[in-house]
N, CA, C and O of each residue as an XYZ file, in Angstrom:
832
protein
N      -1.596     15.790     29.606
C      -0.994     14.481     29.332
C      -0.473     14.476     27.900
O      -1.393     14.752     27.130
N       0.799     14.237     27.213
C       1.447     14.403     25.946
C       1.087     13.310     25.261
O       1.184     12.160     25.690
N       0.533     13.733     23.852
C      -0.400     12.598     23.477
C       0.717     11.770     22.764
O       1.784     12.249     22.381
N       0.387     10.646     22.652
C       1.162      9.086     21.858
C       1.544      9.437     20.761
O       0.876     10.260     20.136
N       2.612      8.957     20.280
C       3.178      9.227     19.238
C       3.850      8.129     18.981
O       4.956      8.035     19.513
N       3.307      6.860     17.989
C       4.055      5.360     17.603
C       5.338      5.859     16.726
O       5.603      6.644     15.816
N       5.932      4.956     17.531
C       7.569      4.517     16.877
C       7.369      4.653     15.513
O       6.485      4.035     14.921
N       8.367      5.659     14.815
C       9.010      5.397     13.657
C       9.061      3.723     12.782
O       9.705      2.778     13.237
N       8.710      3.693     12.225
C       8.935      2.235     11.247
C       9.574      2.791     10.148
O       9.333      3.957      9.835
N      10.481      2.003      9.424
C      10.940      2.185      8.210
C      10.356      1.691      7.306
O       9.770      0.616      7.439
N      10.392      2.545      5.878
C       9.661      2.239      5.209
C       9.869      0.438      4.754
O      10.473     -0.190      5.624
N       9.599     -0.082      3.983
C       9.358     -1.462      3.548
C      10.529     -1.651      2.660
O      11.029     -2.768      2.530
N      10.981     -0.624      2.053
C      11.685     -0.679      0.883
C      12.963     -0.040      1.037
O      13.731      0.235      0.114
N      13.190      0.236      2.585
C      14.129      1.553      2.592
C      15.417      0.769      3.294
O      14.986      0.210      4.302
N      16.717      0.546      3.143
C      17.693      0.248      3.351
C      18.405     -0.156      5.227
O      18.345      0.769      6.037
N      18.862     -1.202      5.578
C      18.607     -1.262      6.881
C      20.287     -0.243      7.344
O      20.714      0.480      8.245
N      20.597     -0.659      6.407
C      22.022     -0.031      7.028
C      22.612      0.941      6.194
O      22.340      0.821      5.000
N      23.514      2.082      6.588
C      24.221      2.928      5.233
C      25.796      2.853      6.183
O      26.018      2.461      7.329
N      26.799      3.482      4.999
C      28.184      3.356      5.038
C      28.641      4.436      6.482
O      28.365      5.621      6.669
N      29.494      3.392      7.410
C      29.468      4.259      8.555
C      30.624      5.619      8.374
O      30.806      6.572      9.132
N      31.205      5.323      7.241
C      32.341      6.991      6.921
C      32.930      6.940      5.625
O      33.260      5.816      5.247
N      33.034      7.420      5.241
C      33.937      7.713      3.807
C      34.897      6.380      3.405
O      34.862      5.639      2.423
N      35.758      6.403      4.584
C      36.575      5.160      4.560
C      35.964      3.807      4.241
O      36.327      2.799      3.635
N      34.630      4.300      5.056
C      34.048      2.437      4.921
C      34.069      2.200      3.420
O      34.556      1.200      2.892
N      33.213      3.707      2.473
C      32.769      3.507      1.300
C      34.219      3.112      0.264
O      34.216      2.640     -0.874
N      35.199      3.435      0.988
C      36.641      3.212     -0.377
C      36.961      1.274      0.057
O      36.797      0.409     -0.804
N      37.404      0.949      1.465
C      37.437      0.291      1.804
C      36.331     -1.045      0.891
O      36.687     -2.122      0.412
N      34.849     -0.362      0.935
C      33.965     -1.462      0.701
C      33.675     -1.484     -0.668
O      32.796     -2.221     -1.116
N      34.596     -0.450     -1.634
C      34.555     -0.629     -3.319
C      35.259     -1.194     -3.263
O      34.999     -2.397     -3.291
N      36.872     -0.702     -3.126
C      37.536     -1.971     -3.385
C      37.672     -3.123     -2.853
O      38.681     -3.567     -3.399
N      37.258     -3.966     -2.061
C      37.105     -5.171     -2.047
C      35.675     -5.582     -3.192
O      35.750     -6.736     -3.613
N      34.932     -5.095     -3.499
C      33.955     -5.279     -4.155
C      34.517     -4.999     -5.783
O      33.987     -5.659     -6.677
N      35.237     -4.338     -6.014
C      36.022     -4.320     -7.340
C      36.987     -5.553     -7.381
O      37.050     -6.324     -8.338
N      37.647     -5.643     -6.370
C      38.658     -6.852     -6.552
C      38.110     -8.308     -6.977
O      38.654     -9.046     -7.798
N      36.609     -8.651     -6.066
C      35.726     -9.781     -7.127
C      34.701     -9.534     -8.151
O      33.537     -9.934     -8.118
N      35.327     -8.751     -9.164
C      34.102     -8.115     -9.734
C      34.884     -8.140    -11.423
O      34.864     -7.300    -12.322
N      35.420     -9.262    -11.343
C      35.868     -9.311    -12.471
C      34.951    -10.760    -13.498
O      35.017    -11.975    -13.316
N      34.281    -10.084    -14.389
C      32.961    -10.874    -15.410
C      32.274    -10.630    -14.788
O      31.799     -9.540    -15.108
N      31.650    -11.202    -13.581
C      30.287    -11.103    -13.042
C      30.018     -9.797    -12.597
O      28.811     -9.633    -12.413
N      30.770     -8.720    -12.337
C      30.228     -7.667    -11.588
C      29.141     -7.129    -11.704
O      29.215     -5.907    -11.828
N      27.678     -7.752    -11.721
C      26.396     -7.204    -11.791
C      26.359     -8.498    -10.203
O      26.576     -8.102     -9.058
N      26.075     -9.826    -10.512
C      25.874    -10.213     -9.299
C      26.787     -9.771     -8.311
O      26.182     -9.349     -7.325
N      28.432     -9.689     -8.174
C      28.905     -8.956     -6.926
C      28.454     -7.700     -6.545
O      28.925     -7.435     -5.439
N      27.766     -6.832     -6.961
C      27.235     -6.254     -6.853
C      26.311     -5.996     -5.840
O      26.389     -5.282     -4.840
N      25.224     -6.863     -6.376
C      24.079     -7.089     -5.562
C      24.156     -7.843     -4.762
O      23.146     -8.119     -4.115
N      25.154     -8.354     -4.542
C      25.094     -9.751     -3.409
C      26.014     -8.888     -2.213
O      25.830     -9.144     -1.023
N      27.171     -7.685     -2.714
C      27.341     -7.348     -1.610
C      26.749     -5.984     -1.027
O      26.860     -5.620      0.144
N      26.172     -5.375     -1.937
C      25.066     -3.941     -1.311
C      24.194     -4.264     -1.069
O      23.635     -3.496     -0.286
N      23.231     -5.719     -1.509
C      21.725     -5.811     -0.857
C      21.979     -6.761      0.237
O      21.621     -6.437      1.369
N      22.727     -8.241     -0.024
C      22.393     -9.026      0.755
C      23.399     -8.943      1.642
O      23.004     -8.897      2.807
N      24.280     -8.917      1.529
C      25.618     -8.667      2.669
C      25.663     -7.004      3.779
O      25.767     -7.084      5.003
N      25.572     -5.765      3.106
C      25.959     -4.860      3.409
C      24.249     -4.149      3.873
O      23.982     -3.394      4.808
N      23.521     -4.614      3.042
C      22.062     -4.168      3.026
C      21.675     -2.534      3.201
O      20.764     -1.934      3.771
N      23.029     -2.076      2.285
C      22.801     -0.195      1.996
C      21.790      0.183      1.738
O      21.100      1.074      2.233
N      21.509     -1.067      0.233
C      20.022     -0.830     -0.667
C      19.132     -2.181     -0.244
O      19.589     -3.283      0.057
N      17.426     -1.690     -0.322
C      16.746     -2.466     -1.026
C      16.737     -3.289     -2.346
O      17.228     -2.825     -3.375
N      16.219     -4.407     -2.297
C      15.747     -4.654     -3.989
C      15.587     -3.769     -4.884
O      16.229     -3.560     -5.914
N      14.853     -3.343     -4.522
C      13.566     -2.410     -5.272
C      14.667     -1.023     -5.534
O      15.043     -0.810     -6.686
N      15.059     -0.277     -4.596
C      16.614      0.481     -5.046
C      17.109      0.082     -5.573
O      16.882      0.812     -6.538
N      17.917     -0.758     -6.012
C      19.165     -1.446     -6.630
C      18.816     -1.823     -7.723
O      19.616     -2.095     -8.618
N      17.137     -1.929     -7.870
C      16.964     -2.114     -9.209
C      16.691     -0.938    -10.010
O      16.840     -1.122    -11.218
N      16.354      0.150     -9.676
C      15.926      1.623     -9.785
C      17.608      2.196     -9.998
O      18.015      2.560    -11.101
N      18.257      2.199     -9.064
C      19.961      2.641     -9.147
C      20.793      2.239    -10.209
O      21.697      2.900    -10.720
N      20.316      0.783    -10.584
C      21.224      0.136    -11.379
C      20.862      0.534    -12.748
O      21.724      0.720    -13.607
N      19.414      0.686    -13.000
C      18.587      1.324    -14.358
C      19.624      2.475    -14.505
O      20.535      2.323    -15.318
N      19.544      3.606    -13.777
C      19.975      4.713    -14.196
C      21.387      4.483    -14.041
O      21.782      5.359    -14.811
N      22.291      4.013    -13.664
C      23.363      3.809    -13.652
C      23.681      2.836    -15.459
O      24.701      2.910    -16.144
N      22.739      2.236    -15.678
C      23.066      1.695    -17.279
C      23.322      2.426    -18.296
O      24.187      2.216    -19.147
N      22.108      3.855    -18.199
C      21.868      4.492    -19.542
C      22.817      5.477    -19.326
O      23.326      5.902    -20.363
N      23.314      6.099    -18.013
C      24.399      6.907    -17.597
C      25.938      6.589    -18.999
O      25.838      5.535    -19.626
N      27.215      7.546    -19.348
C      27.942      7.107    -19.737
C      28.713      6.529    -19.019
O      28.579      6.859    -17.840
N      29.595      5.685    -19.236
C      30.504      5.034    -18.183
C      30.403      3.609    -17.699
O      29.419      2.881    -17.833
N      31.472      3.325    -17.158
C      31.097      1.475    -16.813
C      30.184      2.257    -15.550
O      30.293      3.316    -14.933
N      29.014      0.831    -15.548
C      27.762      1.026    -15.500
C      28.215      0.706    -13.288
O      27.656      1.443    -12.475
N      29.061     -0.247    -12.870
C      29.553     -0.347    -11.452
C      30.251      1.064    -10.992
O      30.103      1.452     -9.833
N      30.748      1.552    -11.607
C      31.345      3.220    -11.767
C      30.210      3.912    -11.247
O      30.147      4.354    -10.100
N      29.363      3.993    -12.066
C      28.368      5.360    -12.439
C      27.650      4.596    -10.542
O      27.955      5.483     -9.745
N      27.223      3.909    -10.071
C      26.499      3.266     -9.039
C      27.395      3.463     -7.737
O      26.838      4.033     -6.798
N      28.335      3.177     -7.617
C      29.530      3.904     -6.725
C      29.217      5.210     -6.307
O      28.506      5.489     -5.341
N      29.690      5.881     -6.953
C      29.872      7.350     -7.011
C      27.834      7.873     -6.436
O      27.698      8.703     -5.537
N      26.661      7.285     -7.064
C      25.574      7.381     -6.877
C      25.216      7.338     -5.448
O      24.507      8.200     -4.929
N      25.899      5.938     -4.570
C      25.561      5.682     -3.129
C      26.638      6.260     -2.453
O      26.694      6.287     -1.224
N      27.604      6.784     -3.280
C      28.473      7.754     -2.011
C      28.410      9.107     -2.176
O      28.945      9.812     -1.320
N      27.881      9.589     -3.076
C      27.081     11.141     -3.527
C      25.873     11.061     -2.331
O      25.715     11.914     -1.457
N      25.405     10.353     -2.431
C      23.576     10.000     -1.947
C      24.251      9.944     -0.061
O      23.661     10.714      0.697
N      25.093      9.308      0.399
C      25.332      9.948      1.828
C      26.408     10.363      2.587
O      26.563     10.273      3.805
N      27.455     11.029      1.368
C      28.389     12.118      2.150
C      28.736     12.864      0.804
O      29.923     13.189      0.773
N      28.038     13.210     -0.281
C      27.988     14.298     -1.034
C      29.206     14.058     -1.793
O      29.659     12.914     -1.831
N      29.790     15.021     -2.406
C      31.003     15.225     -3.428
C      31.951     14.252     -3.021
O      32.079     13.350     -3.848
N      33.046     14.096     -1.442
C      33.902     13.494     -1.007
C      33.349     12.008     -1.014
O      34.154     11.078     -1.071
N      32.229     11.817     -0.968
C      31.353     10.337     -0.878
C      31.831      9.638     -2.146
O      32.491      8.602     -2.221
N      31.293     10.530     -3.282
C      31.439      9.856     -4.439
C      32.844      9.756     -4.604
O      33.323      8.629     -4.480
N      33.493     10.566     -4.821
C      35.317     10.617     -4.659
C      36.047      9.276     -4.037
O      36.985      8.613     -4.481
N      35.193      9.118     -2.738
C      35.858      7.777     -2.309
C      35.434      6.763     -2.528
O      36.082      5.806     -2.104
N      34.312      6.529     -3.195
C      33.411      5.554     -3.792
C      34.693      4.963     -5.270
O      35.300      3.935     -5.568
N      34.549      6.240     -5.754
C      35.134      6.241     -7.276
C      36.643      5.582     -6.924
O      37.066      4.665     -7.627
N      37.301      6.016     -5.979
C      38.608      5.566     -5.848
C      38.610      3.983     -5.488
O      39.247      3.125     -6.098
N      37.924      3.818     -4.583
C      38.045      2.951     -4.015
C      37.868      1.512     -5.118
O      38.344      0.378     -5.061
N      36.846      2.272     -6.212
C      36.650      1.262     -7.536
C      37.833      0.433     -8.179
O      38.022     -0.745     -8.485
N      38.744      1.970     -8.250
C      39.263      2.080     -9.679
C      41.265      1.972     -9.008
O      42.178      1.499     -9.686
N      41.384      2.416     -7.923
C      42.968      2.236     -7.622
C      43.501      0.854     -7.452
O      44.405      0.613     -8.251
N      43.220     -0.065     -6.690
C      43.610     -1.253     -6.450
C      43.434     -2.102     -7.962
O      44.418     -2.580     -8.526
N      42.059     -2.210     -8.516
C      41.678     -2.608     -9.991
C      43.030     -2.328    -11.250
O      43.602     -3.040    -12.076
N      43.107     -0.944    -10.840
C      43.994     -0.382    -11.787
C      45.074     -1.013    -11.648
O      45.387     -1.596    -12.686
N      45.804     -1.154    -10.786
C      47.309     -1.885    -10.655
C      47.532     -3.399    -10.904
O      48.610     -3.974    -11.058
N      46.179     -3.962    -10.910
C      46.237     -5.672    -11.154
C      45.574     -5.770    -12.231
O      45.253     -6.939    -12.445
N      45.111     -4.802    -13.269
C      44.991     -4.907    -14.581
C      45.886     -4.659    -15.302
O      45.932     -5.322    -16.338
N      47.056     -3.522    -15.042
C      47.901     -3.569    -15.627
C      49.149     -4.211    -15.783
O      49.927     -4.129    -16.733
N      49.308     -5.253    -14.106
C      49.933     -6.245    -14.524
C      49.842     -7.439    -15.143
O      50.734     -8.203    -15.515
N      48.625     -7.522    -15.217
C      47.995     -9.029    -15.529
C      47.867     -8.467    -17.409
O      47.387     -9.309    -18.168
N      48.191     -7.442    -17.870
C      48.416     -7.024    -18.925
C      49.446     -7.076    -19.551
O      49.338     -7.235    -20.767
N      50.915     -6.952    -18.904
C      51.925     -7.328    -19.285
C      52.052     -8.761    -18.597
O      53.188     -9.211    -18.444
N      51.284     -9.281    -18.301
C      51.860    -10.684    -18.204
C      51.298    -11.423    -19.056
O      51.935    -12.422    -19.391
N      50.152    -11.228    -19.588
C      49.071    -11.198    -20.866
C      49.717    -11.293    -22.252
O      49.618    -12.219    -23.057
N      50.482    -10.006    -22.378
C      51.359    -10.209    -23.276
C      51.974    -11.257    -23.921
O      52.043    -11.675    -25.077
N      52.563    -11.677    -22.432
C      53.891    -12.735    -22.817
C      52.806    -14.363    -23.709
O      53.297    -15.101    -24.563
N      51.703    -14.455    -23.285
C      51.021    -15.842    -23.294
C      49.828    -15.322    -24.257
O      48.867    -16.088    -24.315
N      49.742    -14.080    -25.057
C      48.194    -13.979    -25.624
C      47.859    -15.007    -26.585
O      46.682    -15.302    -26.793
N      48.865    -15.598    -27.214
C      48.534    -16.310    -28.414
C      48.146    -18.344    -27.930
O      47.649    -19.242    -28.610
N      48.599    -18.328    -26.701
C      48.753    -19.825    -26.219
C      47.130    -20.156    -26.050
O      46.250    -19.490    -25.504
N      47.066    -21.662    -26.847
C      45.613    -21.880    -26.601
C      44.808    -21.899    -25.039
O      43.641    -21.646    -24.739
N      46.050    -22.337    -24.170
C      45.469    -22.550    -23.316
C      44.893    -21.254    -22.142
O      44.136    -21.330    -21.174
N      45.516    -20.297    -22.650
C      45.148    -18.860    -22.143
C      43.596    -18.685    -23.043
O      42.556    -18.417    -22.442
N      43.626    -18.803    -23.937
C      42.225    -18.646    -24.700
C      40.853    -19.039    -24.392
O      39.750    -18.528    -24.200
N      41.595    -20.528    -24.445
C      40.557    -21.623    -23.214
C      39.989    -20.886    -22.184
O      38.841    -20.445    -22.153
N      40.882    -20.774    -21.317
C      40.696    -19.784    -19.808
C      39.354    -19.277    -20.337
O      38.292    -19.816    -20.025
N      39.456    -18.046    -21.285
C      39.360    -16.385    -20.817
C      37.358    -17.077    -21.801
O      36.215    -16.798    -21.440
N      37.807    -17.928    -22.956
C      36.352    -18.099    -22.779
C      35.323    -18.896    -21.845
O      34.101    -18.857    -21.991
N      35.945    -19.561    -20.947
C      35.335    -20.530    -19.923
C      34.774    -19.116    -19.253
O      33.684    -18.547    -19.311
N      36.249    -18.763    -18.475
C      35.766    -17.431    -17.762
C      34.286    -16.662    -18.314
O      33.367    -16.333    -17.563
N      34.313    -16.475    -19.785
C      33.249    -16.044    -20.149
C      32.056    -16.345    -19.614
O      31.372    -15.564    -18.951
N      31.645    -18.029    -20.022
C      30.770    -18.232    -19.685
C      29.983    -18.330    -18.541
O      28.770    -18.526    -18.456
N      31.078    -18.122    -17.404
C      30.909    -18.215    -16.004
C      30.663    -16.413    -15.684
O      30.390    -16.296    -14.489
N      30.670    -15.877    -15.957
C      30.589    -14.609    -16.162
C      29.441    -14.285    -16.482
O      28.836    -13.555    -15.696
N      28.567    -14.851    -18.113
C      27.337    -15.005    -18.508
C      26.372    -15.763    -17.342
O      25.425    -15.093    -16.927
N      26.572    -17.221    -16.751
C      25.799    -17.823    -15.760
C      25.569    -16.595    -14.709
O      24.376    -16.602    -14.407
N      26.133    -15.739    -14.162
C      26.773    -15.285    -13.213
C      25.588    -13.400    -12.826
O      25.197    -12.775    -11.840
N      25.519    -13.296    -14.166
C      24.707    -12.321    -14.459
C      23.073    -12.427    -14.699
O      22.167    -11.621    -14.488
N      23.095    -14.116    -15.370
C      21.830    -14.621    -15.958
C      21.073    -14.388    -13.754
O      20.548    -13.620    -12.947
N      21.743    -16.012    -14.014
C      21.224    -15.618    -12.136
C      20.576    -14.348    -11.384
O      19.518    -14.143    -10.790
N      21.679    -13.623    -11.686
C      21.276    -12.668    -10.392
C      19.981    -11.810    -11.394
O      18.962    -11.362    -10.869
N      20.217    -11.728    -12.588
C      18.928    -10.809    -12.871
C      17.414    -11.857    -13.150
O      16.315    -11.462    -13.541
N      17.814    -13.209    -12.811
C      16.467    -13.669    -12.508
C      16.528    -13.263    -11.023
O      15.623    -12.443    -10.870
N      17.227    -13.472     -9.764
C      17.026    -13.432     -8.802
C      16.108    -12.194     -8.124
O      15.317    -12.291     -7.186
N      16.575    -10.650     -9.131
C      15.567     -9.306     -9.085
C      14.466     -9.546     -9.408
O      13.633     -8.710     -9.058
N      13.906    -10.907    -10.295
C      12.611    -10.439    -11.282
C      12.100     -9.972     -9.777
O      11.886     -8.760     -9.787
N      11.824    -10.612     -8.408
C      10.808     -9.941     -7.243
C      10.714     -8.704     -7.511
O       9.621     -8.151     -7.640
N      11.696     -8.178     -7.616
C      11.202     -6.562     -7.181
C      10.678     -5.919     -8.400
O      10.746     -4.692     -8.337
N      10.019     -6.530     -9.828
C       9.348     -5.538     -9.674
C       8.115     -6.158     -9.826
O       7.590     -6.356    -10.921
N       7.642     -6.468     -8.755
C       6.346     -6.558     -8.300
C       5.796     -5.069     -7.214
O       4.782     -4.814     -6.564
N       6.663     -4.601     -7.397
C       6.413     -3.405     -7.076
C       6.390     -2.248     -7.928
O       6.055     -1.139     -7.511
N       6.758     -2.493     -9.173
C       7.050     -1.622     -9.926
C       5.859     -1.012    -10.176
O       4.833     -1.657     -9.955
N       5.773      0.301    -10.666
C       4.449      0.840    -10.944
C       3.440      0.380    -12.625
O       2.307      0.594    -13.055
N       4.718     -0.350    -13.114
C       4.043     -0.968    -14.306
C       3.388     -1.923    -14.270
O       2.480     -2.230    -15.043
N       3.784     -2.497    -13.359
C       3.658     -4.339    -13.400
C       4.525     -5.226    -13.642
O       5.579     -5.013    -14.241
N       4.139     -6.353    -13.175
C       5.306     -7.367    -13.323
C       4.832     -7.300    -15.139
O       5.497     -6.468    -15.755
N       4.106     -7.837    -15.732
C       3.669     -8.412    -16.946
C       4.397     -7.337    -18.313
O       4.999     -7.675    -19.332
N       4.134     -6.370    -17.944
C       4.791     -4.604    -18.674
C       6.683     -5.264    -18.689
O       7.476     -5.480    -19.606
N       6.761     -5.386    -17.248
C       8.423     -4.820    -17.548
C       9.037     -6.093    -17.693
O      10.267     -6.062    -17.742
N       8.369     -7.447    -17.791
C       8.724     -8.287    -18.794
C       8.232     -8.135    -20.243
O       8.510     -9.065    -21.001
N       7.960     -7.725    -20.436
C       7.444     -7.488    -21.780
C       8.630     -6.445    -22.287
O       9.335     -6.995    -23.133
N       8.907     -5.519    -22.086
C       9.778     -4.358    -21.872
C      11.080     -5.152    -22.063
O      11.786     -4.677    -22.953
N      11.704     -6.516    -21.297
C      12.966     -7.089    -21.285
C      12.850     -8.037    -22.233
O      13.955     -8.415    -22.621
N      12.021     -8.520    -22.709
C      11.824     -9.251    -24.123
C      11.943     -8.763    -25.263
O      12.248     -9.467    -26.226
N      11.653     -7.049    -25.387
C      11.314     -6.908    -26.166
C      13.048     -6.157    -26.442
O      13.612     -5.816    -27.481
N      13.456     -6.126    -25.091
C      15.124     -5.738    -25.529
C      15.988     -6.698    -25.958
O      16.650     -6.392    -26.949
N      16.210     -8.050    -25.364
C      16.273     -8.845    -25.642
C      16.553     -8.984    -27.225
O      17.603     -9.163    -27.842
N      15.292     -8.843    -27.624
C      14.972     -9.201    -29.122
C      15.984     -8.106    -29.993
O      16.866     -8.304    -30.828
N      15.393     -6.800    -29.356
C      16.506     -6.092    -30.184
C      17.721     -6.202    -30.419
O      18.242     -6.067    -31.526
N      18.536     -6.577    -28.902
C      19.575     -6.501    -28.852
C      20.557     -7.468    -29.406
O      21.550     -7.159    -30.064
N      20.096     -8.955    -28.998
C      20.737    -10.052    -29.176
C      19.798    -10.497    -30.504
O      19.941    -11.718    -30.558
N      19.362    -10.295    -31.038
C      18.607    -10.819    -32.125
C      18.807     -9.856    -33.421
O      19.524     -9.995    -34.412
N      18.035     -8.979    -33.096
C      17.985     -7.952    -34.125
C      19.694     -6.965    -34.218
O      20.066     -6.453    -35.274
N      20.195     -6.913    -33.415
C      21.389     -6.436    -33.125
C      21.354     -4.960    -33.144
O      22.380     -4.280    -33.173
N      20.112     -4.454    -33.128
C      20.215     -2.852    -33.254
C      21.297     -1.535    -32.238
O      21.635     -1.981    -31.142
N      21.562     -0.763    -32.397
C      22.295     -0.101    -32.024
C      22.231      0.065    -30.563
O      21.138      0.547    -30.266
N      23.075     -0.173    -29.398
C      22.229      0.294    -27.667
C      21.711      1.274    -28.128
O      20.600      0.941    -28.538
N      21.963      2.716    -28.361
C      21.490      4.067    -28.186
C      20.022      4.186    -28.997
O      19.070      4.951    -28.846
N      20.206      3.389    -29.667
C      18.378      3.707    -30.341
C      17.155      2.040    -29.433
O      15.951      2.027    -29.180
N      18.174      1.003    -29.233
C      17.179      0.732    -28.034
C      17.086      1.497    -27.217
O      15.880      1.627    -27.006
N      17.805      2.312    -26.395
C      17.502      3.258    -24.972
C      16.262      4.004    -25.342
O      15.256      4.041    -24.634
N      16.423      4.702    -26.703
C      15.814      6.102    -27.332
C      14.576      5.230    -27.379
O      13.655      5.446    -26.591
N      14.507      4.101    -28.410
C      13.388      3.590    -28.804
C      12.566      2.842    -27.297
O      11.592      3.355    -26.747
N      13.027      1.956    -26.990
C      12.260      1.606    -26.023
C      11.903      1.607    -24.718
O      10.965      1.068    -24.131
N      13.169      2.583    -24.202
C      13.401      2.573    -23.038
C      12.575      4.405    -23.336
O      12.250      4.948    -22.280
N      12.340      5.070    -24.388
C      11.809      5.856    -24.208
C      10.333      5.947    -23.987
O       9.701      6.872    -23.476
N       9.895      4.784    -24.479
C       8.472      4.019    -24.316
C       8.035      3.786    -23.085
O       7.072      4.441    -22.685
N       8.624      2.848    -22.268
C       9.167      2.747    -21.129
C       8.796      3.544    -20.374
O       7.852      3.158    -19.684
N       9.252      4.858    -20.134
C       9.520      5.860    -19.916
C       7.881      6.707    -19.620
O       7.326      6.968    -18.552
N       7.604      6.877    -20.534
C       6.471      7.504    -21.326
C       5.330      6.628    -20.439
O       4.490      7.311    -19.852
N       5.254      5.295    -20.315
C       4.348      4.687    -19.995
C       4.451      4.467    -18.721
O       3.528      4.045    -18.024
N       5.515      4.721    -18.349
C       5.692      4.671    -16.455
C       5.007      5.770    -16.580
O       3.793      5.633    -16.431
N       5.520      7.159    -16.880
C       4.694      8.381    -16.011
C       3.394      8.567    -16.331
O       2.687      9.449    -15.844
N       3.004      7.656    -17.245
C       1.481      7.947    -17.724
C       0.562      6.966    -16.338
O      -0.363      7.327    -15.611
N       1.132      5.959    -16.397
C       0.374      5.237    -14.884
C       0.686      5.741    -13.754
O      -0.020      5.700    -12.746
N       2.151      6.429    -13.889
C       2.596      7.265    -12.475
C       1.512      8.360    -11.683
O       1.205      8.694    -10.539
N       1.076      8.744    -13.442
C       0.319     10.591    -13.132
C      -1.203      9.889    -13.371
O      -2.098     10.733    -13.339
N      -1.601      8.686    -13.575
C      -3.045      8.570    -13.152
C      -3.235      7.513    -12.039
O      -4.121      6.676    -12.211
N      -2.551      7.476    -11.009
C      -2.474      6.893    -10.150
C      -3.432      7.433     -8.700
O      -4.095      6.874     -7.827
N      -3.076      8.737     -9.028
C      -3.645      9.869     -7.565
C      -5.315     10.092     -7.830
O      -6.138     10.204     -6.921
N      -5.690     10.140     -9.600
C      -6.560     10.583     -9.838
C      -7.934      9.130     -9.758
O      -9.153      9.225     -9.904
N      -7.176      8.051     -9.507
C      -7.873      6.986     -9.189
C      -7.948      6.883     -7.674
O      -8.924      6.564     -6.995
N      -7.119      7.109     -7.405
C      -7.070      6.940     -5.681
C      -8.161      8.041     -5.434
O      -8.875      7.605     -4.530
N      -8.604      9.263     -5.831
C      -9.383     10.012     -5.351
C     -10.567      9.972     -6.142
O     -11.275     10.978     -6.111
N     -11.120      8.459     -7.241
C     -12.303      8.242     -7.803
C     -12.392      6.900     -6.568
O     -13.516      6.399     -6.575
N     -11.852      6.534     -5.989
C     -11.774      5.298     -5.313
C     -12.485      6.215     -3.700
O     -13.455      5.792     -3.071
N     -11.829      7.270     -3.404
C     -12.545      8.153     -2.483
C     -13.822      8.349     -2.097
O     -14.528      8.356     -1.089
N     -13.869      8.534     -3.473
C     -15.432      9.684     -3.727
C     -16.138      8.094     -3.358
O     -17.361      7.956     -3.318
């Protein structure tokens, strides 16, 4: 008699859906580049987690980390990441295009049309309103992540502490990005794998 073997479950954290071909992935940057002008951290996440549901939370917050300290606009470097991650070299290729061709042609007209009006107050007006809607836009969605990291291996309490303490540097103290990354994000760093690598050795005092 062939013994039982329960259904596959996916993990908790693991993505319900991925990109059904190359095309989907150019197709589904650029429309995602085309509203991704100021806010592109919430379009982002609103259309890979909650709309498209490629990634988890908990991914997207892990993807988007390394996609920051990466060089490059930071929606770039994340593209190319989820179309590397499931059709390899041509993945990212159409990821990357799909970013940057359509974008490209309505920046550079809206550049010479820019021209003609840069000095008019009322273009000025615009572009700082825009700002601030841009700022709301980002604030949001990165309260909307704090959930995930309740999973994080630090703790929730750590990796607020960790965003305060950038915070402070950044917008306060004004220190350089590259020596916050170095400085605290190397800390960071250091203190994830230190709870990472005594994690197993508790689980097997928890054993005994």
């Amino acid at each position: 008699m062939p013994a039982y073997s329960a259904p596959l479950v996916p993990a908790p954290d693991s993505p319900a859906n991925r990109p059904c071909s190359k095309t989907d992935l150019f197709l589904s940057f650029t429309w995602l580049a085309l509203q991704g002008f100021g806010g592109v951290l919430a379009v982002v996440q609103r259309e890979l987690v909650d709309k498209k549901r490629w990634m988890s939370r908990e991914q997207f917050v892990e993807d988007w980390a390394v996609a920051q300290i990466l060089p490059g606009p930071n929606v770039v470097n994340l593209s190319m990441m989820i179309g590397g991650r499931y059709f390899g070299l041509p993945g990212a290729l159409a990821a990357l295009s799909g970013m940057l061709a359509a974008p490209l042609v309505i920046v550079l007209l809206l550049a010479a049309l820019y021209g003609g009006v840069a000095d008019s107050p009322l273009a000025q007006g615009a572009l700082r309103g825009m700002g601030a809607v841009a700022a709301g836009l980002i604030t949001a969605t990165g309260i909307k992540l704090i959930a995930a990291l309740d999973r994080n291996a630090m703790g929730m309490g750590v990796c607020i502490g960790l965003a305060a303490l950038t915070f402070v540097a950044i917008a306060l103290l004004r220190w350089p990005l590259l020596w916050v990354l170095l400085g605290i994000g190397g800390a960071a760093c250091l203190w994830a794998y230190r709870v990472i690598g005594a994690t197993p050795s508790a689980a097997v005092e928890r054993g005994a």
